[in-house]
Structures are given as structure tokens and as C-alpha cells.
FIBAZA-635510 format. One record per residue (C-alpha): x, y, z; residue in three letters; residue number from 1. Coordinates in steps of 0.5 Angstrom, whole numbers, plus 500, padded with zeros to 3 digits. Example, Ala and Ser with C-alpha at 12.3 -4.5 7.8 and 13.67 -1.06 7.14 Angstrom:
<nodes>
NODE    X    Y    Z  mivo  vexkol
NODE  525  491  516   ALA       1
NODE  527  498  514   SER       2
</nodes>
This chain:
<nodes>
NODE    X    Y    Z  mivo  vexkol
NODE  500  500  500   UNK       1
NODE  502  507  498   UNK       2
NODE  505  510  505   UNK       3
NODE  503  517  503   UNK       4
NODE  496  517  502   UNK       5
NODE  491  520  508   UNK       6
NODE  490  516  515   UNK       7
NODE  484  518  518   UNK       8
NODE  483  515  525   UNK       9
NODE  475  518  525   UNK      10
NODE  474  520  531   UNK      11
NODE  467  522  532   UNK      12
NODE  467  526  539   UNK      13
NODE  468  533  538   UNK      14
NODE  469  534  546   UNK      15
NODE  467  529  552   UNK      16
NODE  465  533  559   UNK      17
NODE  464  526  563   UNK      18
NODE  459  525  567   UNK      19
NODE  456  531  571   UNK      20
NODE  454  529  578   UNK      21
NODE  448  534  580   UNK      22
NODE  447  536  588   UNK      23
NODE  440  532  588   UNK      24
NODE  436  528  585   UNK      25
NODE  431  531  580   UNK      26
NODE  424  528  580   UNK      27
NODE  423  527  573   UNK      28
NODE  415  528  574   UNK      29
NODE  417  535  577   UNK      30
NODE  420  536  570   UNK      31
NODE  413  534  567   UNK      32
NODE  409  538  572   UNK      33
NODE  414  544  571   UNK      34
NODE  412  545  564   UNK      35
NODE  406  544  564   UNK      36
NODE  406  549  569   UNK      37
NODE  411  555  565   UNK      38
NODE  406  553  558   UNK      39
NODE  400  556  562   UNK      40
NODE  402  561  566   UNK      41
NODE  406  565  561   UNK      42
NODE  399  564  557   UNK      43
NODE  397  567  562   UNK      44
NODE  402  573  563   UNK      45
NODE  402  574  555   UNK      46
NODE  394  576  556   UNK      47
NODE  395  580  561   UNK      48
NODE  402  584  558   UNK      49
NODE  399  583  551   UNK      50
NODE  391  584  550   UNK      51
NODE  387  584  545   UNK      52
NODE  385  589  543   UNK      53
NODE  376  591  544   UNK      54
NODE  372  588  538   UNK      55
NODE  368  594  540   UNK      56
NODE  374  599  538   UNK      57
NODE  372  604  531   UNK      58
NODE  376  601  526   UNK      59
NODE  380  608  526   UNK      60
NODE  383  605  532   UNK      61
NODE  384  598  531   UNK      62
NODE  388  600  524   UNK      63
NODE  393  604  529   UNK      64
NODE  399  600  529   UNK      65
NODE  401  599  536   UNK      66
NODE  406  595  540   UNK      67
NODE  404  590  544   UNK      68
NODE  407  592  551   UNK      69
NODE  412  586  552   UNK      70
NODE  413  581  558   UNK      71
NODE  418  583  563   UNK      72
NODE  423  578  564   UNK      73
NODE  423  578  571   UNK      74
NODE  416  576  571   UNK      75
NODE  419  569  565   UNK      76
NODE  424  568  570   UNK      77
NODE  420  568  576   UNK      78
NODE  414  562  573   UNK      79
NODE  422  558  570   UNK      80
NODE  424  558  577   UNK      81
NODE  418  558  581   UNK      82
NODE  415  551  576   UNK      83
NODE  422  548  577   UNK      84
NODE  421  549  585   UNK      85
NODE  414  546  586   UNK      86
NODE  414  541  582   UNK      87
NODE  420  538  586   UNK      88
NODE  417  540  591   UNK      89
NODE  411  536  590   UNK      90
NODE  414  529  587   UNK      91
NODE  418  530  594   UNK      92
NODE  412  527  597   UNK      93
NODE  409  522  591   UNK      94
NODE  415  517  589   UNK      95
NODE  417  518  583   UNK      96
NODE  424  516  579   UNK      97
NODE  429  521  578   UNK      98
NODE  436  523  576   UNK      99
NODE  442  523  579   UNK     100
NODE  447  524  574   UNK     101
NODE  447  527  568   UNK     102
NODE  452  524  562   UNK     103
NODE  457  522  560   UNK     104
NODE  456  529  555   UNK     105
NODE  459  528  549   UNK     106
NODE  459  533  542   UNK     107
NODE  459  529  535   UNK     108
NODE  462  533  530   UNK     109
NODE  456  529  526   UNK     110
NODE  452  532  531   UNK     111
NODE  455  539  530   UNK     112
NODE  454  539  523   UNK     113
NODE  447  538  522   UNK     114
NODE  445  543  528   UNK     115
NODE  450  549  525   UNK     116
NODE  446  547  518   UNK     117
NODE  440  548  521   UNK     118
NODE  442  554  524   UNK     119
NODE  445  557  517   UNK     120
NODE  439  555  514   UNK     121
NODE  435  558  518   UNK     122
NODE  438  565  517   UNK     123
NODE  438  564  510   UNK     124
NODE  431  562  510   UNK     125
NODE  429  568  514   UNK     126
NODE  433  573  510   UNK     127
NODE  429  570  503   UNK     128
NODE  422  571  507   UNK     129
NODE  424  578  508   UNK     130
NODE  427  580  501   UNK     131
NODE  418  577  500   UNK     132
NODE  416  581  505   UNK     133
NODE  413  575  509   UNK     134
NODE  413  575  517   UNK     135
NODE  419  573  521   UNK     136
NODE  413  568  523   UNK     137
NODE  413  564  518   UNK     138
NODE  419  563  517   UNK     139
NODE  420  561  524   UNK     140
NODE  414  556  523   UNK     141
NODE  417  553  517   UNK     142
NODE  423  551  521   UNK     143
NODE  420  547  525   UNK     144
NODE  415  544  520   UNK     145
NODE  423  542  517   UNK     146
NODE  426  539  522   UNK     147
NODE  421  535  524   UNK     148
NODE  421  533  517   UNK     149
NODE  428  532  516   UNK     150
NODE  429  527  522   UNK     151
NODE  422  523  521   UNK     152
NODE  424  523  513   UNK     153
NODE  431  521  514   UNK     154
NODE  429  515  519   UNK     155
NODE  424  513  516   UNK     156
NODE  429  513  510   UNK     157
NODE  433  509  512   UNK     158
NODE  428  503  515   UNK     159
NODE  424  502  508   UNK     160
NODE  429  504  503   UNK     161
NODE  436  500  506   UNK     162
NODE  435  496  512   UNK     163
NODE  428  494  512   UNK     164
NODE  429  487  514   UNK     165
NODE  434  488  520   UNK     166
NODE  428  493  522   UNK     167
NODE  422  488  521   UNK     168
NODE  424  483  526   UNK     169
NODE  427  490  531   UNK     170
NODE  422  495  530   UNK     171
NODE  423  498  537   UNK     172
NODE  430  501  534   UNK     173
NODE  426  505  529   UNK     174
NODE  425  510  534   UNK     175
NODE  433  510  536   UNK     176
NODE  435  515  531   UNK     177
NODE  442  516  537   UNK     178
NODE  445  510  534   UNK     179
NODE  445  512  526   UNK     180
NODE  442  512  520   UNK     181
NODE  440  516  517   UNK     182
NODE  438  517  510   UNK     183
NODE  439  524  505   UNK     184
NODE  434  521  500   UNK     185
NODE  428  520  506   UNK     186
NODE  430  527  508   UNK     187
NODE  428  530  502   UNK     188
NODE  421  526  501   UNK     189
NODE  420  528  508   UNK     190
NODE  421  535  507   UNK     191
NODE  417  536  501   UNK     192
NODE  411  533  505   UNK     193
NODE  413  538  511   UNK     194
NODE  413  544  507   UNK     195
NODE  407  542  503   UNK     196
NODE  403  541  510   UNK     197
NODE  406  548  511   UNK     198
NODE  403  552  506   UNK     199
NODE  397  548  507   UNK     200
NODE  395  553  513   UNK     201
NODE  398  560  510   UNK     202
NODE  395  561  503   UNK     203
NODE  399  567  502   UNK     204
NODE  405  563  501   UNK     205
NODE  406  558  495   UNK     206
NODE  408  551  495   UNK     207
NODE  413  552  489   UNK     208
NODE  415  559  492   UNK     209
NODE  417  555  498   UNK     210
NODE  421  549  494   UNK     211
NODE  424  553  491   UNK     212
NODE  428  557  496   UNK     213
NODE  429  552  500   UNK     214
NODE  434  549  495   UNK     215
NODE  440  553  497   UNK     216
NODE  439  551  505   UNK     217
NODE  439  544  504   UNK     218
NODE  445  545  499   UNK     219
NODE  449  548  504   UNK     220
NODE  446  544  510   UNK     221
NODE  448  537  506   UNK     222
NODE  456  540  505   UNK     223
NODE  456  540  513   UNK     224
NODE  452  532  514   UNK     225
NODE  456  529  509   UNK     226
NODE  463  533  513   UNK     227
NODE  460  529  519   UNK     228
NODE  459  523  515   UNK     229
NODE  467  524  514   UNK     230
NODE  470  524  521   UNK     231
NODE  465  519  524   UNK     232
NODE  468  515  517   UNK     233
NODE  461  513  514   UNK     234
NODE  458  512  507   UNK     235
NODE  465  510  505   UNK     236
NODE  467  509  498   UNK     237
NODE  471  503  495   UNK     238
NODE  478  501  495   UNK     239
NODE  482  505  490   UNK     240
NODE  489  508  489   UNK     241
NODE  487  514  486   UNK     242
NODE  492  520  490   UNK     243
NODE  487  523  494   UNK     244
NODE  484  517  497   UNK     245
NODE  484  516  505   UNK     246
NODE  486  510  509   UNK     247
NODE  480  510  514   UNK     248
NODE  483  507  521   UNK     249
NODE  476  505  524   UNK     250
NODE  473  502  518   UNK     251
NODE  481  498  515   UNK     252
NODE  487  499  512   UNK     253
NODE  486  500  506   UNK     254
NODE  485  507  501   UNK     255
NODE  479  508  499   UNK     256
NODE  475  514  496   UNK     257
NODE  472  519  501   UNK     258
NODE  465  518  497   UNK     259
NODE  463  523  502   UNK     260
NODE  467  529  501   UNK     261
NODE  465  528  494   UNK     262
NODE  458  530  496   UNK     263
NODE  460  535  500   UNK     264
NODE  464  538  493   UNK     265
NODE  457  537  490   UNK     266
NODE  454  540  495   UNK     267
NODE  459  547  495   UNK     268
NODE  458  547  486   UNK     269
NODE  451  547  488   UNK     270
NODE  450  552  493   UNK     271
NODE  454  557  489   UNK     272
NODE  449  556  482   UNK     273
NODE  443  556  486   UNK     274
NODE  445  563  490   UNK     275
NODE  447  566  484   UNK     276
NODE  440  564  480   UNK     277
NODE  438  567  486   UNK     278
NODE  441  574  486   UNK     279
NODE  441  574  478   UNK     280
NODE  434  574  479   UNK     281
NODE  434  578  484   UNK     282
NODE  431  575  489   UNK     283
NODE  426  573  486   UNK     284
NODE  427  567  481   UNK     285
NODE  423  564  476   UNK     286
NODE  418  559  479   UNK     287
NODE  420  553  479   UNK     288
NODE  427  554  476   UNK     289
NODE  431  554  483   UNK     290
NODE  428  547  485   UNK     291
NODE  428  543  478   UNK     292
NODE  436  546  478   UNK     293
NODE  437  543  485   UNK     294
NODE  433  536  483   UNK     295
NODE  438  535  477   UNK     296
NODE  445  538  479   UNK     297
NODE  445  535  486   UNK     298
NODE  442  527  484   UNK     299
NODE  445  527  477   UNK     300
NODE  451  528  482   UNK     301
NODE  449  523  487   UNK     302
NODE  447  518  482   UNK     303
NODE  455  518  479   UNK     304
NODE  457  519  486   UNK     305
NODE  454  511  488   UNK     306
NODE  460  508  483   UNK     307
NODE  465  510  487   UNK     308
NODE  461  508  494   UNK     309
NODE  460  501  498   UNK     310
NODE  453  499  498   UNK     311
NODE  449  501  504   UNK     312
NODE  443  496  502   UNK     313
NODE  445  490  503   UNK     314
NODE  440  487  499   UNK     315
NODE  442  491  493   UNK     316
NODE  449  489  493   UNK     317
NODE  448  484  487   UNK     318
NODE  444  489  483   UNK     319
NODE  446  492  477   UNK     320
NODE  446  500  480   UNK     321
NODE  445  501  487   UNK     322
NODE  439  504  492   UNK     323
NODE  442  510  492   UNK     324
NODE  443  510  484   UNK     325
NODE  435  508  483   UNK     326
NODE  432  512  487   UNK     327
NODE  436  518  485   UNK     328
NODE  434  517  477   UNK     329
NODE  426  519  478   UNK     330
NODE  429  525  482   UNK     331
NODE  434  527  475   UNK     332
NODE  428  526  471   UNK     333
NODE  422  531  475   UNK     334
NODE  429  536  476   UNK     335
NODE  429  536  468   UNK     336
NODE  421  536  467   UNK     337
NODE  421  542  471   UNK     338
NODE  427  545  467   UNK     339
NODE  424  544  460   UNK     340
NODE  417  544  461   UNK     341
NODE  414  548  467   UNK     342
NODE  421  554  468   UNK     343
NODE  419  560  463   UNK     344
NODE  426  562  462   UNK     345
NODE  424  569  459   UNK     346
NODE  422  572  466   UNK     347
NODE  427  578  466   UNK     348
NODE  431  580  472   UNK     349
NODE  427  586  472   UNK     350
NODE  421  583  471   UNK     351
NODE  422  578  478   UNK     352
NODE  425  586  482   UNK     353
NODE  418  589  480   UNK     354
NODE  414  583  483   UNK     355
NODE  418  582  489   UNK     356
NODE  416  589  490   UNK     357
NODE  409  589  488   UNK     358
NODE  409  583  493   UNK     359
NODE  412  585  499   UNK     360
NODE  407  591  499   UNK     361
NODE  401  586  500   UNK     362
</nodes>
């Protein structure tokens, strides 16, 4: 084996804080009561810092912009501590189980990915929302929509499409996301159907509108997955002696293609095509353009990508293309679809500036 190829030794902890010992053992139902009880006092503190404004008001007064008067942070901080405190207190009569220690505390640069690709998601998003003239409102509810179809999608992904044998007869590990498995072409279909019941209830916003923005997060949130996919020396490629291959010290000895910092390259091409789509448009691209552009570059990429990649379904290891290659060729061929068929490529910069504006205004 040639010696100047990169070892990787793959650790996947970023840092570890050992195990936290705490002074006293918490009641795991007071934690429960304490939530209930911080939900519905700061209702209760919302009603009385925030009303609503009198149905018997002139219309003059209820078009007047005020601000709500907001809840002070003594009076949060005072329902946080005093629900912590009596619901301790209560279950020390009533038994219940409890937590003595905490950890050991661990931060896995798989998990540091993902949350930072949210978080950058989140802040890309949000800005587009505003560029629309939409609220900060709606951009927080999708994030959360997203999320939940993220981990949900991704998991169950990775049950249907890779392992479902092995999950069949262990259907309880279904729910054990914390022991890996993950899988990027469930995500996809679980984000598509998030943002689907989000729209559903604000009318004001469009599916494709959505669709389409949201392309540019998920290209650079997936660079930082697969670069987590890296140091915990997953979704490997095959043995090689190109230059640049990486010698995985958890997997074996041998080089092989880093498959995963191909997609990541991928991911990086994308975000960049995708971005300046966005701002040649300014802001407001032709529908449909952004996401047909996404489905093709990204699987396309994906599909070729799987050469170089050691099957992860077991079953289709004798197959003439992988799971990964089949389930990415009708994602390739509805990105060409949008592209040829549903994109009006004569929509001009200056057109898209004038509605974006006009939109905004609504």
C-alpha cells in the first residue's frame, strides 16, 4: 500500500465532558408538572401583558399600529423558577423516578453538522422570507415543519429503503435514531410533504414558492452532513489507488474513495449555482427554476457519485445499480421535467424585481 495516502483515524466525538453528577436527585415527573405549568402561566402572562385589542374599538383604532407591551423577563424568569421548584417539591411526597447524574456528555461533529446546518438554514431562509415580504412568523413555523420532516423522513428512509428486513424483526430500534441511520433521499421526500402541510394552512404562501427557496439550505445544510459522515467514517467509498484517497482507520487499512466529501463537493458546486440563480433573478427567480435546477445538478451528481460508494443496502448488492442510484434516477428525470416543461426562462431580472416588490406591498 502506498504509504502517502491520508490516514484518517475517524473519531467521531468532538468533545466529551464526562459524566455530570448533579446535587440532588431530580423528579423526572416534576419535570413534566414544571412544563405544564410554565406552558400555561405564560399564556396567562401573554393575556395580561398582550390583550387583545376591543371588537367594540372604531375601525380608525383597530387599523392604528401599536406594539404590544412585551412580558417582562422577571416575571418568565419568576413562573421558569417557581414551576421548577414546586413541581420538585410536590413529587418529593408522591414517588417517582428520578435523575441523579447526568451524561456522560458528548458533542459528535455529526451532530455539530447537522444542528449548524439548520441554524444556517434557518438564517438563509429567514432572509428570503423577508426579501418576499413575508413575516418572521412564517419562516419560524417552517423551520420547525422542516425539522420534524427532516429526522422523520430521514429515518424512516433509511427503515423502507436500506434495512427493512433487519427493522421488521427489531421494530422497536425504529424510534433509536441516536445509533445512526440516516437516509438523505428520505429526508427529501420528508421535506417535501413538511412543506406541503405548511402551506396548507397559509394560503398567502405557495408550494413551488417555498420549494423553491428552500433548495439553497438543504444544498449547503447537506455539505456539513456529509463532512459529518467524514469524521465518523461513514458512507465510504470503495477501495481504490487513485491520489487522494483516505486510508479509514475504523473501517480498515485499506485506501479507499472518500464518497462522502464527494458529495459534500457537490453540495459546495450547487449552493453557488443555485445562489447566484437566485440573486441574477434578483431575489425572485422563475418558479420552479431553483428546484428543477436542484433535483438535477444534486442527483444527477448523486447517481454517479454511488459508483464509487460501497452498497448500503444489503439486498442490492448484486443489483446492476445501487438503491441509492435507482432511487435517484425519477428525482433526475421530474428535475428535467421542471426544467424543460414547467420553467418560463424568459422571465427577466427586471420583471422578477417589480414583482418582488409588488409582492412585498400586499
Amino acid at each position: 500500500m502506498n504509504n502517502s495516502y491520508f490516514v484518517w483515524p475517524g473519531d467521531p466525538v468532538m468533545v466529551n465532558f464526562g459524566t455530570l453528577s448533579l446535587p440532588f436527585e431530580v423528579s423526572i415527573f416534576g419535570l413534566l408538572l414544571a412544563g405544564i405549568l410554565i406552558y400555561f402561566g405564560y399564556n396567562q402572562l401573554d393575556k395580561t401583558f398582550n390583550p387583545q385589542p376591543d371588537k367594540r374599538r372604531s375601525r380608525k383604532k383597530k387599523e392604528s399600529k401599536q406594539q404590544p407591551s412585551l412580558i417582562p423577563t422577571s416575571h418568565i424568569a419568576g413562573l421558569v423558577l417557581g414551576a421548577l421548584i414546586l413541581g420538585q417539591l410536590i413529587f418529593l411526597i408522591f414517588p417517582s423516578p428520578g435523575i441523579s447524574q447526568i451524561g456522560p456528555i458528548e458533542i459528535r461533529w455529526y451532530g455539530a453538522g447537522f444542528a449548524f446546518a439548520f441554524i444556517l438554514g434557518y438564517l438563509i431562509g429567514s432572509s428570503m422570507f423577508r426579501h418576499a415580504g413575508f413575516k418572521q412568523e412564517d419562516a419560524d413555523a417552517l423551520l420547525m415543519y422542516l425539522f420534524i420532516g427532516t429526522i422523520a423522513g430521514a429515518r424512516l428512509g433509511e427503515v423502507i429503503f436500506y434495512n427493512p428486513d433487519y427493522y421488521l424483526r427489531n421494530p422497536a430500534e425504529i424510534i433509536m435514531i441516536w445509533k445512526g441511520g440516516l437516509a438523505s433521499h428520505g429526508a427529501f421526500i420528508g421535506n417535501i410533504l413538511a412543506i406541503w402541510l405548511y402551506v396548507r394552512s397559509r394560503p398567502h404562501i405557495t408550494y413551488i414558492w417555498v420549494l423553491d427557496r428552500m433548495t439553497i439550505p438543504f444544498a449547503i445544510g447537506g455539505v456539513f452532513v456529509r463532512v459529518g459522515n467524514f469524521f465518523n467514517s461513514e458512507i465510504y467509498g470503495l477501495p481504490t489507488e487513485v491520489p487522494w484517497a483516505v486510508v479509514f482507520e475504523r473501517i480498515d487499512m485499506l485506501p479507499r474513495h472518500p464518497s462522502m466529501l464527494y458529495e459534500a463537493g457537490v453540495g459546495v458546486l450547487l449552493f453557488i449555482i443555485l445562489w447566484g440563480m437566485y440573486k441574477y433573478w434578483k431575489h425572485s427567480p422563475p418558479p420552479g427554476a431553483l428546484l428543477g435546477t436542484f433535483l438535477t445538478v444534486l442527483f444527477t451528481g448523486r447517481f454517479l457519485i454511488e459508483i464509487t460508494k460501497v452498497e448500503q443496502a444489503d439486498f442490492a448488492v448484486d443489483w446492476i445499480v445501487g438503491m441509492g442510484q435507482l432511487l435517484s434516477i425519477p428525482l433526475v428525470i421530474a428535475g428535467l421535467y421542471i426544467l424543460i416543461a414547467r420553467v418560463n426562462w424568459k422571465h427577466s431580472p427586471e420583471q422578477s424585481k417589480t414583482e418582488t416588490q409588488g409582492h412585498s406591498k400586499t
